[in-house]
PQR file of N, CA, C, O and H, with PARSE charges and radii, in Angstrom:
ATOM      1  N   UNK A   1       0.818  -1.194   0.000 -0.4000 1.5000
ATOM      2  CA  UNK A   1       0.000   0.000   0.000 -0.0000 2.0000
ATOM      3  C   UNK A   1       0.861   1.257   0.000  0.5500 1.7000
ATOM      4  O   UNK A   1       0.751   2.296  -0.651 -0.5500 1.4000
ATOM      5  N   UNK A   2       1.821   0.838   0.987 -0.4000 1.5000
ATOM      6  CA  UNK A   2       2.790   2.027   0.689 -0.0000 2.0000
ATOM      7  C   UNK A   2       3.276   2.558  -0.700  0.5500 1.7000
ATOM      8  O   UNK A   2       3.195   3.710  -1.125 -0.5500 1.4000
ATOM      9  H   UNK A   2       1.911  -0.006   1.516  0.4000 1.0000
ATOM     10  N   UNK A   3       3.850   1.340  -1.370 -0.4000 1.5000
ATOM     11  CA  UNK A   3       4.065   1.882  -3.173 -0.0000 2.0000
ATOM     12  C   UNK A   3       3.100   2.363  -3.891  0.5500 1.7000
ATOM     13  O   UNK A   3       3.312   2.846  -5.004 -0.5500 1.4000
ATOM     14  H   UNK A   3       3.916   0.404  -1.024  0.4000 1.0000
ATOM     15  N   UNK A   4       1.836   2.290  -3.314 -0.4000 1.5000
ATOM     16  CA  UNK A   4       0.618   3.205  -4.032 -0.0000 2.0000
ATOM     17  C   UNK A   4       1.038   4.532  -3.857  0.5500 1.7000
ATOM     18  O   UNK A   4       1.339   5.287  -4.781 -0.5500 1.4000
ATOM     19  H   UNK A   4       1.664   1.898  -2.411  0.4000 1.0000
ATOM     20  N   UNK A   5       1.063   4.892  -2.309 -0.4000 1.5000
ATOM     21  CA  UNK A   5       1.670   6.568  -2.303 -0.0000 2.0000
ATOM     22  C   UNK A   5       3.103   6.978  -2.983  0.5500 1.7000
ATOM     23  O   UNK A   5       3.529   8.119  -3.161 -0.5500 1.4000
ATOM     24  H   UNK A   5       0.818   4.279  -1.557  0.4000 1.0000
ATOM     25  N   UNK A   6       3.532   6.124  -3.209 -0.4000 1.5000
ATOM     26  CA  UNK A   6       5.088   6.841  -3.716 -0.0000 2.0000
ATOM     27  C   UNK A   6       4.610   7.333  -5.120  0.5500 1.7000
ATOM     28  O   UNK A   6       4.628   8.467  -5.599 -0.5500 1.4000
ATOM     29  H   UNK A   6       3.186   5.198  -3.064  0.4000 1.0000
ATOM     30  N   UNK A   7       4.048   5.789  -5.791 -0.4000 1.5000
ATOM     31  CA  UNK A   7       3.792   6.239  -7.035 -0.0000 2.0000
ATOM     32  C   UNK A   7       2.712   7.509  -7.523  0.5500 1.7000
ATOM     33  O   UNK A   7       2.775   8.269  -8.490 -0.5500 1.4000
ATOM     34  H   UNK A   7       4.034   4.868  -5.402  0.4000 1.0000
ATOM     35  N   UNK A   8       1.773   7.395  -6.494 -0.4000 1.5000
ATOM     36  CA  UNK A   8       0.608   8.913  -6.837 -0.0000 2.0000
ATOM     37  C   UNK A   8       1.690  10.134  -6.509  0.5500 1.7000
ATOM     38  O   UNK A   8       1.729  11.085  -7.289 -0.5500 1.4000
ATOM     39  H   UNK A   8       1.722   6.778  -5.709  0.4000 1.0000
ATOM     40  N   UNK A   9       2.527  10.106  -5.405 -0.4000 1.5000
ATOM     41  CA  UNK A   9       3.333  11.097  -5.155 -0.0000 2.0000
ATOM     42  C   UNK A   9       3.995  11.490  -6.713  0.5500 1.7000
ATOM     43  O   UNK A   9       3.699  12.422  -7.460 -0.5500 1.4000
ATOM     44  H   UNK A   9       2.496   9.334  -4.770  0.4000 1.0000
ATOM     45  N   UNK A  10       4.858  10.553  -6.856 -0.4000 1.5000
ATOM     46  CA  UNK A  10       5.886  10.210  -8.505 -0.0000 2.0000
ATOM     47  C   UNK A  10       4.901  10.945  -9.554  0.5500 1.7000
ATOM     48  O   UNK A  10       5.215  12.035 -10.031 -0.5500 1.4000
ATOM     49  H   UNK A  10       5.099   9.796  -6.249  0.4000 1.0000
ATOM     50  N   UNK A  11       3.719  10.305  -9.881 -0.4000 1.5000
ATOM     51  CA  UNK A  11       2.728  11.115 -11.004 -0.0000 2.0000
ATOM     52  C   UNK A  11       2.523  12.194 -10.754  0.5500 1.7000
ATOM     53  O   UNK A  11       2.560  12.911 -11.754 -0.5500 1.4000
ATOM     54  H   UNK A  11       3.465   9.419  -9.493  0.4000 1.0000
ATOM     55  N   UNK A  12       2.252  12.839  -9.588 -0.4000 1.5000
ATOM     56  CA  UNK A  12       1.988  14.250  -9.669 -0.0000 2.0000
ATOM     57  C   UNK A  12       3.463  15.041  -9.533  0.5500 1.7000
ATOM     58  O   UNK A  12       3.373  16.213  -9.168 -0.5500 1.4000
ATOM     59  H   UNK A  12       2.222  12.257  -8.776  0.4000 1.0000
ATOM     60  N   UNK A  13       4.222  14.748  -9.678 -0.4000 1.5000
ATOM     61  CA  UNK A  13       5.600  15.523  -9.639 -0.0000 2.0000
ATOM     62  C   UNK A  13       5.919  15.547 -10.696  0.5500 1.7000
ATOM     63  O   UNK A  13       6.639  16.495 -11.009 -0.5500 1.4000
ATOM     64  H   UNK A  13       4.295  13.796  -9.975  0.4000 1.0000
ATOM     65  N   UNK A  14       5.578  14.598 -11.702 -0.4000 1.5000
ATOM     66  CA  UNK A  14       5.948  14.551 -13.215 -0.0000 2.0000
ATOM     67  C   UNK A  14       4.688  14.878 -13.728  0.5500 1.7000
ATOM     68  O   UNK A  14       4.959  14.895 -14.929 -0.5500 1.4000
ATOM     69  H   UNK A  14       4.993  13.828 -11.448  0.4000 1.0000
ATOM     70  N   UNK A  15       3.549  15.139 -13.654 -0.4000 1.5000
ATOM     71  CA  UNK A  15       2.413  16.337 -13.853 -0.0000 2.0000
ATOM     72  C   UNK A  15       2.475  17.419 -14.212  0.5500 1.7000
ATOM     73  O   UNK A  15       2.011  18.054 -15.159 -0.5500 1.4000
ATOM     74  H   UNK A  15       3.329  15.126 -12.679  0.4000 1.0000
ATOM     75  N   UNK A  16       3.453  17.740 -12.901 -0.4000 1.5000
ATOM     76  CA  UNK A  16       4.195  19.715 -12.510 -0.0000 2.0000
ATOM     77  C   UNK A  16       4.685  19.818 -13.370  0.5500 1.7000
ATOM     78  O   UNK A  16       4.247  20.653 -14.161 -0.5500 1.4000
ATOM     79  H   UNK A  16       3.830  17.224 -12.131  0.4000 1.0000
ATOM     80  N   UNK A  17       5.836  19.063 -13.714 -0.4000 1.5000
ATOM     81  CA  UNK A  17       7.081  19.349 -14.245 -0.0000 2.0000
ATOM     82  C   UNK A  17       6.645  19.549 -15.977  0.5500 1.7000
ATOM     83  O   UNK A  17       7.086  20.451 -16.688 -0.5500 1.4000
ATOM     84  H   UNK A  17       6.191  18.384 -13.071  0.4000 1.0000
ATOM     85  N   UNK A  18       5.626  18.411 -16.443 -0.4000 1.5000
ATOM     86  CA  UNK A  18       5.046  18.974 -17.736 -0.0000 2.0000
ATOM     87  C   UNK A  18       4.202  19.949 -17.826  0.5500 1.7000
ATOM     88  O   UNK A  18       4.089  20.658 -18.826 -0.5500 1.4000
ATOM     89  H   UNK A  18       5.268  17.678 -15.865  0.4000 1.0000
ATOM     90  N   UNK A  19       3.475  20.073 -16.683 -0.4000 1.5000
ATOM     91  CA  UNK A  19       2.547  21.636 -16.349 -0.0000 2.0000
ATOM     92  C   UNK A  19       3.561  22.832 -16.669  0.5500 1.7000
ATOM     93  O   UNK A  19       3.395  23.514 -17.680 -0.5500 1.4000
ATOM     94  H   UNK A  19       3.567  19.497 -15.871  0.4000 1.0000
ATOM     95  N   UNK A  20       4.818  23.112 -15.611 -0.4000 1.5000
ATOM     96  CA  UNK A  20       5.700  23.943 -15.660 -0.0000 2.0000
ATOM     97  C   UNK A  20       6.558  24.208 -16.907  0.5500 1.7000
ATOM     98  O   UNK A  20       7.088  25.287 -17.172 -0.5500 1.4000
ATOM     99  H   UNK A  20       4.953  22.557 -14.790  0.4000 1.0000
ATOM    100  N   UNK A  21       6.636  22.905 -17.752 -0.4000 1.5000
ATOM    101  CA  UNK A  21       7.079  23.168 -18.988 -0.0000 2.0000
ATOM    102  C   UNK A  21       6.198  23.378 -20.236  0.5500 1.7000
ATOM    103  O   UNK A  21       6.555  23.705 -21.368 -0.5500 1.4000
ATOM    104  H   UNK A  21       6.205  22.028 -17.537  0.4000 1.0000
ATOM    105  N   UNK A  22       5.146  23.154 -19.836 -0.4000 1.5000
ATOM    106  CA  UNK A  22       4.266  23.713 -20.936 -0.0000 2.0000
ATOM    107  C   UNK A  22       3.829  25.319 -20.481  0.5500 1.7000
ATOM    108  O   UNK A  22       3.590  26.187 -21.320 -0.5500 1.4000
ATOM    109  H   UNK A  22       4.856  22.889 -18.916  0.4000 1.0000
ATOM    110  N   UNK A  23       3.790  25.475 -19.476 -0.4000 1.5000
ATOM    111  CA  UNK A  23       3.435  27.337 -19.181 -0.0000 2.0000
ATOM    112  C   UNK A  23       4.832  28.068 -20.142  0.5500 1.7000
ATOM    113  O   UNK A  23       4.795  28.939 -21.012 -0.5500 1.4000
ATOM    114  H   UNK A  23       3.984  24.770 -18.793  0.4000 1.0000
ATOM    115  N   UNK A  24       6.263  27.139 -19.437 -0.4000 1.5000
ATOM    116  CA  UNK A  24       7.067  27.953 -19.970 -0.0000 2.0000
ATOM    117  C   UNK A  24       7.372  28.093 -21.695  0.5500 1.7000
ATOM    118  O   UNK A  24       7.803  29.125 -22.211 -0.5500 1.4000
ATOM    119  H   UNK A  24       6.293  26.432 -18.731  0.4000 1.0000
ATOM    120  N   UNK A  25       7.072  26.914 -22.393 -0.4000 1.5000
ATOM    121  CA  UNK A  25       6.958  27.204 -23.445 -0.0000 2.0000
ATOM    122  C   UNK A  25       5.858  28.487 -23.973  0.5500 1.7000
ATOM    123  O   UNK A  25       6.252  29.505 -24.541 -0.5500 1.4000
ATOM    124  H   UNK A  25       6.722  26.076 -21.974  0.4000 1.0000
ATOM    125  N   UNK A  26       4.863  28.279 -23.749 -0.4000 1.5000
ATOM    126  CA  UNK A  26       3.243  29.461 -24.194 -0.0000 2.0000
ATOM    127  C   UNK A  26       4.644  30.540 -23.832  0.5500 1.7000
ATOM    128  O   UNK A  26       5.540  30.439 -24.670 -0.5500 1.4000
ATOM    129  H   UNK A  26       4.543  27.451 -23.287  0.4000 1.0000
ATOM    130  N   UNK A  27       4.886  31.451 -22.791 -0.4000 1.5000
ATOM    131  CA  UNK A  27       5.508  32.541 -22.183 -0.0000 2.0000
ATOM    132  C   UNK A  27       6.494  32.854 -23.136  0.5500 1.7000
ATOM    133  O   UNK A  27       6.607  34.046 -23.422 -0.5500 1.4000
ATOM    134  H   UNK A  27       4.158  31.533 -22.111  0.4000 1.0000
ATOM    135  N   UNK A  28       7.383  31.875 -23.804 -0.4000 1.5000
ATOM    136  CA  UNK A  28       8.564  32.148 -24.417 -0.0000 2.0000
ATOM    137  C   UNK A  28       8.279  32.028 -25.754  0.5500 1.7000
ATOM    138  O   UNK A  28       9.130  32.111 -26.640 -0.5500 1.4000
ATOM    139  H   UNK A  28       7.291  30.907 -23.572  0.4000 1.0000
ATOM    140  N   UNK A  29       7.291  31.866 -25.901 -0.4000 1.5000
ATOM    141  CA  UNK A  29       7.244  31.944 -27.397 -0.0000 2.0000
ATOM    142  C   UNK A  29       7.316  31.129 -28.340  0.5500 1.7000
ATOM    143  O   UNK A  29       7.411  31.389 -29.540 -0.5500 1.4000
ATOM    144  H   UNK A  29       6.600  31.799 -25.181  0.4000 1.0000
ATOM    145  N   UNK A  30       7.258  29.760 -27.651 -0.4000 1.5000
ATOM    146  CA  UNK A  30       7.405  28.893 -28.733 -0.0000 2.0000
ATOM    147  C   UNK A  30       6.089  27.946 -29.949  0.5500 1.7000
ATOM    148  O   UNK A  30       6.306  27.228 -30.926 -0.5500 1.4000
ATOM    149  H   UNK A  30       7.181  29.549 -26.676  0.4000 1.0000
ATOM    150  N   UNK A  31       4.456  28.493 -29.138 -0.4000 1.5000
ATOM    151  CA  UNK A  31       3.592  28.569 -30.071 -0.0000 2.0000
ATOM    152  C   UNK A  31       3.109  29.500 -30.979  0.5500 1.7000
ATOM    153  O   UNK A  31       2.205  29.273 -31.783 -0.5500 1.4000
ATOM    154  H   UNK A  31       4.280  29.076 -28.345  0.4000 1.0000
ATOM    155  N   UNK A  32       3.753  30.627 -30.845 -0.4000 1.5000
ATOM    156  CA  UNK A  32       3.854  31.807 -31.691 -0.0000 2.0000
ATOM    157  C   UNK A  32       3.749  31.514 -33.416  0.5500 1.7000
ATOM    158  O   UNK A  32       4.750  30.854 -33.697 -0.5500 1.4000
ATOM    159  H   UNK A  32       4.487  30.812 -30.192  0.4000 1.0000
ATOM    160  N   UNK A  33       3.153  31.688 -34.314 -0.4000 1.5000
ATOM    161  CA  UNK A  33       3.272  31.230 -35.529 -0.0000 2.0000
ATOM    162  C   UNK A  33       3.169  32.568 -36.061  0.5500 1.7000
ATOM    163  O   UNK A  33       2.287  33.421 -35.966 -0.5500 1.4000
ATOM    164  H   UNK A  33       2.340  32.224 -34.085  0.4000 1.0000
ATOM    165  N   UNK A  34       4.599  32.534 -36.810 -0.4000 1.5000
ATOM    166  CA  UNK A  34       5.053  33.823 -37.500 -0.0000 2.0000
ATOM    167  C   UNK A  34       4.870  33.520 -38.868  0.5500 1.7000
ATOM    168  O   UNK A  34       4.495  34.502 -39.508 -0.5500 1.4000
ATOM    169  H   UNK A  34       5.316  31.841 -36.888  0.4000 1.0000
ATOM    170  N   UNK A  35       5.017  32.439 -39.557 -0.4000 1.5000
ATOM    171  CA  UNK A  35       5.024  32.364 -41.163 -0.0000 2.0000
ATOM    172  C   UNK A  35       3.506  32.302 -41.523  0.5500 1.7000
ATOM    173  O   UNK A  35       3.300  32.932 -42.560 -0.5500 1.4000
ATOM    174  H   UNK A  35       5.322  31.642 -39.037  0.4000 1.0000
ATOM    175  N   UNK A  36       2.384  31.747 -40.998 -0.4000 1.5000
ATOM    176  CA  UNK A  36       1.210  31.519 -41.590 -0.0000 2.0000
ATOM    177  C   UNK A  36       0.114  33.217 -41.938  0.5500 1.7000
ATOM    178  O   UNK A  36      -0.847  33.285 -42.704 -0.5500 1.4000
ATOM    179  H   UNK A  36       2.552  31.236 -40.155  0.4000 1.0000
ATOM    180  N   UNK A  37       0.544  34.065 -41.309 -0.4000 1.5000
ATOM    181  CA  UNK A  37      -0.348  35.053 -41.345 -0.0000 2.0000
ATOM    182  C   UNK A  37       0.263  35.958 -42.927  0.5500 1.7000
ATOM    183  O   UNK A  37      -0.444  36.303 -43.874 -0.5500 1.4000
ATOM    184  H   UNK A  37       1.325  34.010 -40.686  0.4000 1.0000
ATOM    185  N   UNK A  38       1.608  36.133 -42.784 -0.4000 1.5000
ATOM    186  CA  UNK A  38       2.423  36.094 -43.698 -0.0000 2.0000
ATOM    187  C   UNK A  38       2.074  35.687 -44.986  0.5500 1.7000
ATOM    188  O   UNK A  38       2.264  36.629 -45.756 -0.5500 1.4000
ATOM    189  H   UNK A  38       2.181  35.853 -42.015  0.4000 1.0000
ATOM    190  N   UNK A  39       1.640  34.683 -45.570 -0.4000 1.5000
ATOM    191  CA  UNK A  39       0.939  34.120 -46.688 -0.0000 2.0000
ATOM    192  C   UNK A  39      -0.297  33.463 -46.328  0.5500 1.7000
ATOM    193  O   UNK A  39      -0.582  32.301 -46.619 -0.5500 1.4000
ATOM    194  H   UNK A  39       1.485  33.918 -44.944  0.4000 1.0000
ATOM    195  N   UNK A  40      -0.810  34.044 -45.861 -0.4000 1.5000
ATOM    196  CA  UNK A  40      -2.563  33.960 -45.677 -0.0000 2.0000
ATOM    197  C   UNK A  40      -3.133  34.035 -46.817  0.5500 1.7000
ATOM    198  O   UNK A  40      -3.567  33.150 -47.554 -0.5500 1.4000
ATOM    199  H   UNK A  40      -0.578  34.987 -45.624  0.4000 1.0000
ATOM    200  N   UNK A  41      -3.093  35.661 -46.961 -0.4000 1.5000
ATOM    201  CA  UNK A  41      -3.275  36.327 -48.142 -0.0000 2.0000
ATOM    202  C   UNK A  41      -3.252  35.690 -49.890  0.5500 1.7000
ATOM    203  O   UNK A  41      -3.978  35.964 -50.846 -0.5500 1.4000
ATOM    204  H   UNK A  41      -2.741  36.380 -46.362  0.4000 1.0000
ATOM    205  N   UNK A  42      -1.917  34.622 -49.729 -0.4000 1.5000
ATOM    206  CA  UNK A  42      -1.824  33.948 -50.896 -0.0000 2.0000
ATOM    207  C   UNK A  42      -2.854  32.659 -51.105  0.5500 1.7000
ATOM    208  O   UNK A  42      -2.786  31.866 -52.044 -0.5500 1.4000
ATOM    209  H   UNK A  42      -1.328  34.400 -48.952  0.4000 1.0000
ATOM    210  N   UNK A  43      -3.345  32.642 -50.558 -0.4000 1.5000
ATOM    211  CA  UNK A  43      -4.161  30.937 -50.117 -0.0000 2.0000
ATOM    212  C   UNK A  43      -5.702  31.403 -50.466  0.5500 1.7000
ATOM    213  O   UNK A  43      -6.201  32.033 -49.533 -0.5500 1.4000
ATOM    214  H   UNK A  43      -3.400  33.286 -49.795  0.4000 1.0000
ATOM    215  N   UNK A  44      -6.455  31.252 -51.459 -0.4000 1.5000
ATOM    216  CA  UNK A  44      -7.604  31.567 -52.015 -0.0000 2.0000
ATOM    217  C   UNK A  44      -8.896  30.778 -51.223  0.5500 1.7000
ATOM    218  O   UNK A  44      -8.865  29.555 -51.088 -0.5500 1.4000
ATOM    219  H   UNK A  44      -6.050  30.740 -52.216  0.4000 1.0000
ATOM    220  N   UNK A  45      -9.763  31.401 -50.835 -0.4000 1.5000
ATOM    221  CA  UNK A  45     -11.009  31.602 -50.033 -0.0000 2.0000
ATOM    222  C   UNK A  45     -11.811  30.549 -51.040  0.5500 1.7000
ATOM    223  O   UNK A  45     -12.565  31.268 -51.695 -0.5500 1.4000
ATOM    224  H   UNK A  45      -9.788  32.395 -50.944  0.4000 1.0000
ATOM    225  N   UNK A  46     -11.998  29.079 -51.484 -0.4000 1.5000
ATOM    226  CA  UNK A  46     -12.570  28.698 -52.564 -0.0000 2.0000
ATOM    227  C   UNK A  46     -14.320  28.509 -52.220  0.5500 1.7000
ATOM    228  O   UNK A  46     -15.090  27.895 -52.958 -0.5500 1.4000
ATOM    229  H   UNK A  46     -11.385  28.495 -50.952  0.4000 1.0000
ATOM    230  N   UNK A  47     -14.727  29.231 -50.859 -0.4000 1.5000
ATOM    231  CA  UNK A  47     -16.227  28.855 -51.229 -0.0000 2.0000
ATOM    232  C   UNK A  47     -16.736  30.500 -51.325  0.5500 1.7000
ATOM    233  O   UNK A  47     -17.745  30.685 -52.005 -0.5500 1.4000
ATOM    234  H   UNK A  47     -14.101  29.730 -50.259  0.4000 1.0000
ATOM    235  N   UNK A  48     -16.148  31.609 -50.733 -0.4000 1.5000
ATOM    236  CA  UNK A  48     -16.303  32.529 -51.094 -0.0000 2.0000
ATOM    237  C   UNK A  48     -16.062  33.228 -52.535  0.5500 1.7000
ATOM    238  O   UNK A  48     -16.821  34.053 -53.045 -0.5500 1.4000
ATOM    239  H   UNK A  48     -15.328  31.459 -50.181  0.4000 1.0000
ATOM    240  N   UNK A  49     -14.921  32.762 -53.061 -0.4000 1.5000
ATOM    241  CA  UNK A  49     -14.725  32.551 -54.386 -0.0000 2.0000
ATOM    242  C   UNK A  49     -15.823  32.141 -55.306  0.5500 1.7000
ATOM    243  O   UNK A  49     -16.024  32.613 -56.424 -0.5500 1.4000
ATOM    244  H   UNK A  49     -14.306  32.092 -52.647  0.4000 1.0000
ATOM    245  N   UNK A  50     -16.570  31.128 -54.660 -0.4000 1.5000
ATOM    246  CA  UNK A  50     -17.294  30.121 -55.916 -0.0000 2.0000
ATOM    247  C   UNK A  50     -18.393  30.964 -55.796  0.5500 1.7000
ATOM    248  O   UNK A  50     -19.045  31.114 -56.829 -0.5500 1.4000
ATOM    249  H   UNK A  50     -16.407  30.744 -53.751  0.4000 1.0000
ATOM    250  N   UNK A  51     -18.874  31.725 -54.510 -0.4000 1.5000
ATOM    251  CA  UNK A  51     -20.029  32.075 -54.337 -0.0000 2.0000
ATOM    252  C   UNK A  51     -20.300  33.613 -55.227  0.5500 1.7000
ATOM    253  O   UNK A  51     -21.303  34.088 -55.760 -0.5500 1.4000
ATOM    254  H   UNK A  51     -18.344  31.603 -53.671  0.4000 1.0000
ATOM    255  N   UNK A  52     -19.051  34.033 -55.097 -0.4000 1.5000
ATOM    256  CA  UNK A  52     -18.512  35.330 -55.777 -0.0000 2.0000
ATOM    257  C   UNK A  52     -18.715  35.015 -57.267  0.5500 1.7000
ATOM    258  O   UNK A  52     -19.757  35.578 -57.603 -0.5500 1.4000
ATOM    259  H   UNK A  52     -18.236  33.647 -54.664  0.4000 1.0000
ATOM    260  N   UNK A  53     -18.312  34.529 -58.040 -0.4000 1.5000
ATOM    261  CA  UNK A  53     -18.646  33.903 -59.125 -0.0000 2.0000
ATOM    262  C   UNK A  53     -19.779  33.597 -60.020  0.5500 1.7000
ATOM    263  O   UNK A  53     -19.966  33.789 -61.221 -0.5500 1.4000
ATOM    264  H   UNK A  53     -17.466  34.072 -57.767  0.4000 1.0000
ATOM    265  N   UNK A  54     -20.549  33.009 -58.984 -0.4000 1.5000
ATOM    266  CA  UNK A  54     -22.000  32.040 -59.274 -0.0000 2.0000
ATOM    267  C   UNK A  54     -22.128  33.762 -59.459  0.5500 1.7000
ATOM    268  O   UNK A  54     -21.741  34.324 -60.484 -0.5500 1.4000
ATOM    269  H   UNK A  54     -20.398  32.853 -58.008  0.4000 1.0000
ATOM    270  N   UNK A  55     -22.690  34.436 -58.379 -0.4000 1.5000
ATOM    271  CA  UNK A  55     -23.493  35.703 -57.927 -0.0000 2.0000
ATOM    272  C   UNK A  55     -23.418  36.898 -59.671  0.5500 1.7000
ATOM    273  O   UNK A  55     -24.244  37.622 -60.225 -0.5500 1.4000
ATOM    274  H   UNK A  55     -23.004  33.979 -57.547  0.4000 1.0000
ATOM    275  N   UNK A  56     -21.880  36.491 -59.979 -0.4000 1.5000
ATOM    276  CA  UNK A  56     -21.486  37.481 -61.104 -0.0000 2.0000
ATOM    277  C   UNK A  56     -22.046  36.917 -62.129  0.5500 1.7000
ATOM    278  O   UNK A  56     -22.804  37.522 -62.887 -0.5500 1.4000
ATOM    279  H   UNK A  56     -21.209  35.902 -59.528  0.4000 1.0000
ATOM    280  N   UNK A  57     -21.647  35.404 -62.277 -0.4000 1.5000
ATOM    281  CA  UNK A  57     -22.523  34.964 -63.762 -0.0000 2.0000
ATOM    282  C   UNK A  57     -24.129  34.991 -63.753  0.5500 1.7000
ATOM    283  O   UNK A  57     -24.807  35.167 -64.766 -0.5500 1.4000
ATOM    284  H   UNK A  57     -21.032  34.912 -61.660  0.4000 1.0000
ATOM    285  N   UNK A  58     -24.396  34.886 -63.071 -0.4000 1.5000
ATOM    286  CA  UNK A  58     -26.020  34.838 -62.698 -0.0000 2.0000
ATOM    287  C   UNK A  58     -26.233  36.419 -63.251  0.5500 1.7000
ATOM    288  O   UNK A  58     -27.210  36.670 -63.957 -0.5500 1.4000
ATOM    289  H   UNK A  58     -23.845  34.743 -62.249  0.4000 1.0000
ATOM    290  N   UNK A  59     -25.403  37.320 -62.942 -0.4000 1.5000
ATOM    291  CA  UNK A  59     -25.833  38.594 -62.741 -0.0000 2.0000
ATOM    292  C   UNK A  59     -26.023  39.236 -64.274  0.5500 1.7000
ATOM    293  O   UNK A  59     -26.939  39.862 -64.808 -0.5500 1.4000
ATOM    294  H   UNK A  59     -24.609  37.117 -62.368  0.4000 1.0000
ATOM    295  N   UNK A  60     -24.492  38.700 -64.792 -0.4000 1.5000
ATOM    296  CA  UNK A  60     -24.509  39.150 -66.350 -0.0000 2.0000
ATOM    297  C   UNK A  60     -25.226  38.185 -67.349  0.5500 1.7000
ATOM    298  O   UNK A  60     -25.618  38.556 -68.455 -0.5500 1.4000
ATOM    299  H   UNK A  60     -23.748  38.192 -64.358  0.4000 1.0000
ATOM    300  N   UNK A  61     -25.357  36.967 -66.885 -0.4000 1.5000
ATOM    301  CA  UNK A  61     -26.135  36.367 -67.927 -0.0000 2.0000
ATOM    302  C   UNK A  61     -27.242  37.326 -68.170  0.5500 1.7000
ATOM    303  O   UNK A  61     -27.339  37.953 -69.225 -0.5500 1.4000
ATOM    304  H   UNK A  61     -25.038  36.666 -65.987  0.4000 1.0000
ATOM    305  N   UNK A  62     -28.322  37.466 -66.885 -0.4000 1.5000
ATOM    306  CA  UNK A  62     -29.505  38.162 -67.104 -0.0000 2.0000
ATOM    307  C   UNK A  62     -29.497  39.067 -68.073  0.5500 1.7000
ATOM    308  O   UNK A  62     -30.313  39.081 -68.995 -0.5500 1.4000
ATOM    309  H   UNK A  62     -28.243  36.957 -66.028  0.4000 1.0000
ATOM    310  N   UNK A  63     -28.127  40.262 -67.843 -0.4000 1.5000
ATOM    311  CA  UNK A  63     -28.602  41.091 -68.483 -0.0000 2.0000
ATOM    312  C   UNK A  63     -27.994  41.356 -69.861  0.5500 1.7000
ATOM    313  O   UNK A  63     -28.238  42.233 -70.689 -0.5500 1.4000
ATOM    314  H   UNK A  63     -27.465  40.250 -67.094  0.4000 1.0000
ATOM    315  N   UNK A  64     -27.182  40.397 -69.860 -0.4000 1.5000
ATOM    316  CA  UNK A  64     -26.509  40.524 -71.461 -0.0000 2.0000
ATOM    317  C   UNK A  64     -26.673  39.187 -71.922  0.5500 1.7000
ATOM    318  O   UNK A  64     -26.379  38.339 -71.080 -0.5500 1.4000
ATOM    319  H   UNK A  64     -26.984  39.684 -69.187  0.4000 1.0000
ATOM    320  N   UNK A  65     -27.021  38.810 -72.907 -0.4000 1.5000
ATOM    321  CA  UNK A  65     -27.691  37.501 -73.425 -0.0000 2.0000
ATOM    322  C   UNK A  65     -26.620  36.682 -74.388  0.5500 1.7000
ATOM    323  O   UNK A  65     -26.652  35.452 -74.348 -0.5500 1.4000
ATOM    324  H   UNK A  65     -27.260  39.500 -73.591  0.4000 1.0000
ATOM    325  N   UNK A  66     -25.836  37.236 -75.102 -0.4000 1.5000
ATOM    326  CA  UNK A  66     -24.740  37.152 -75.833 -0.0000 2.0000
ATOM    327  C   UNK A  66     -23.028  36.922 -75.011  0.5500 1.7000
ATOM    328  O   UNK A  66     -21.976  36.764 -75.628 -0.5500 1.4000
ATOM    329  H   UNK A  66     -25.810  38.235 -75.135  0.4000 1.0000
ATOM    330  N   UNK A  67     -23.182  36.965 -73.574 -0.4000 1.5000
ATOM    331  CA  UNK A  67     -21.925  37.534 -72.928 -0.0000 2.0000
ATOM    332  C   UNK A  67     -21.547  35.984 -72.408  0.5500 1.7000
ATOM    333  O   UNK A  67     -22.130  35.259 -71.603 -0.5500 1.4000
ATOM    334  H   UNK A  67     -24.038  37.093 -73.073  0.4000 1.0000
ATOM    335  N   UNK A  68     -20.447  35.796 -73.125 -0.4000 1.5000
ATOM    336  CA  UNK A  68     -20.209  34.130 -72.801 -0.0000 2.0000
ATOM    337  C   UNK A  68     -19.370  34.089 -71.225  0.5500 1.7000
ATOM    338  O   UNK A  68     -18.881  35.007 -70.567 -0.5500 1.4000
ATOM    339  H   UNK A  68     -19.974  36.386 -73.779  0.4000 1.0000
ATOM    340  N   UNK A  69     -19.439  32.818 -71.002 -0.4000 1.5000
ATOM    341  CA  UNK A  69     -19.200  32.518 -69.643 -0.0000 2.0000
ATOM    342  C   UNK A  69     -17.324  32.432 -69.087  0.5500 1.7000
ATOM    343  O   UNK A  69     -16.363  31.843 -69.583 -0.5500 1.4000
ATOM    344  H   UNK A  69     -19.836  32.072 -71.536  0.4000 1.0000
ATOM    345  N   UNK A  70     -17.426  33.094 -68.176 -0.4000 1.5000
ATOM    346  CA  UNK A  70     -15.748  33.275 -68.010 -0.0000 2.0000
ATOM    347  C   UNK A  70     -14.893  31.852 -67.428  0.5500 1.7000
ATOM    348  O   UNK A  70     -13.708  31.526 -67.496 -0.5500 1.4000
ATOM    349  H   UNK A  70     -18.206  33.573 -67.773  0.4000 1.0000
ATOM    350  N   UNK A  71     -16.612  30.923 -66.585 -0.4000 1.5000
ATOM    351  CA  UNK A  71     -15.764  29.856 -66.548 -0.0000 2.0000
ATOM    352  C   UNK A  71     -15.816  28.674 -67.313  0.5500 1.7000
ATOM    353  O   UNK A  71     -15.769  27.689 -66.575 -0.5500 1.4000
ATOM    354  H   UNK A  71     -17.575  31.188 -66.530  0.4000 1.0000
ATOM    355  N   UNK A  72     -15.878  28.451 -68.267 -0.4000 1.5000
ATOM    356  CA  UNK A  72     -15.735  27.632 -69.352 -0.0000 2.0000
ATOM    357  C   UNK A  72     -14.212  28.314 -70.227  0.5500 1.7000
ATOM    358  O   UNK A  72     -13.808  27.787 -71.264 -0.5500 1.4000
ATOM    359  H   UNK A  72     -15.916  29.251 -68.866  0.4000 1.0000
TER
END
């Protein structure tokens, strides 16, 4: 019964120690993501895109009857 307490003792000391090293990572900076915001911008929105699209061909078909389709 006694090696029950050593070992609950043992787990929660190695608990801390990944507790304490995961605070200190967040603090120092090491989940920080510097490259993704950076080329965000390059990475295309494809349902806003499609929706953008639909909305335009829909728009000019109506009113020009002759005006062929940009995505074909």
């Amino acid at each position: 019964m006694s090696v029950l307490w050593v070992l609950v003792g043992f787990s929660i000391l190695v608990a801390a120690g990944f507790l304490a090293a995961y605070i200190w990572a967040v603090r120092s900076g090491q989940y920080d993501d510097k490259y993704t915001p950076s080329v965000r911008i390059l990475f295309e929105d494809r349902n806003n895109s499609a929706n953008i699209d639909e909305s335009e061909r829909t728009e000019g078909s109506e009113e020009d009857g002759d005006a062929e389709d940009p995505v074909r």
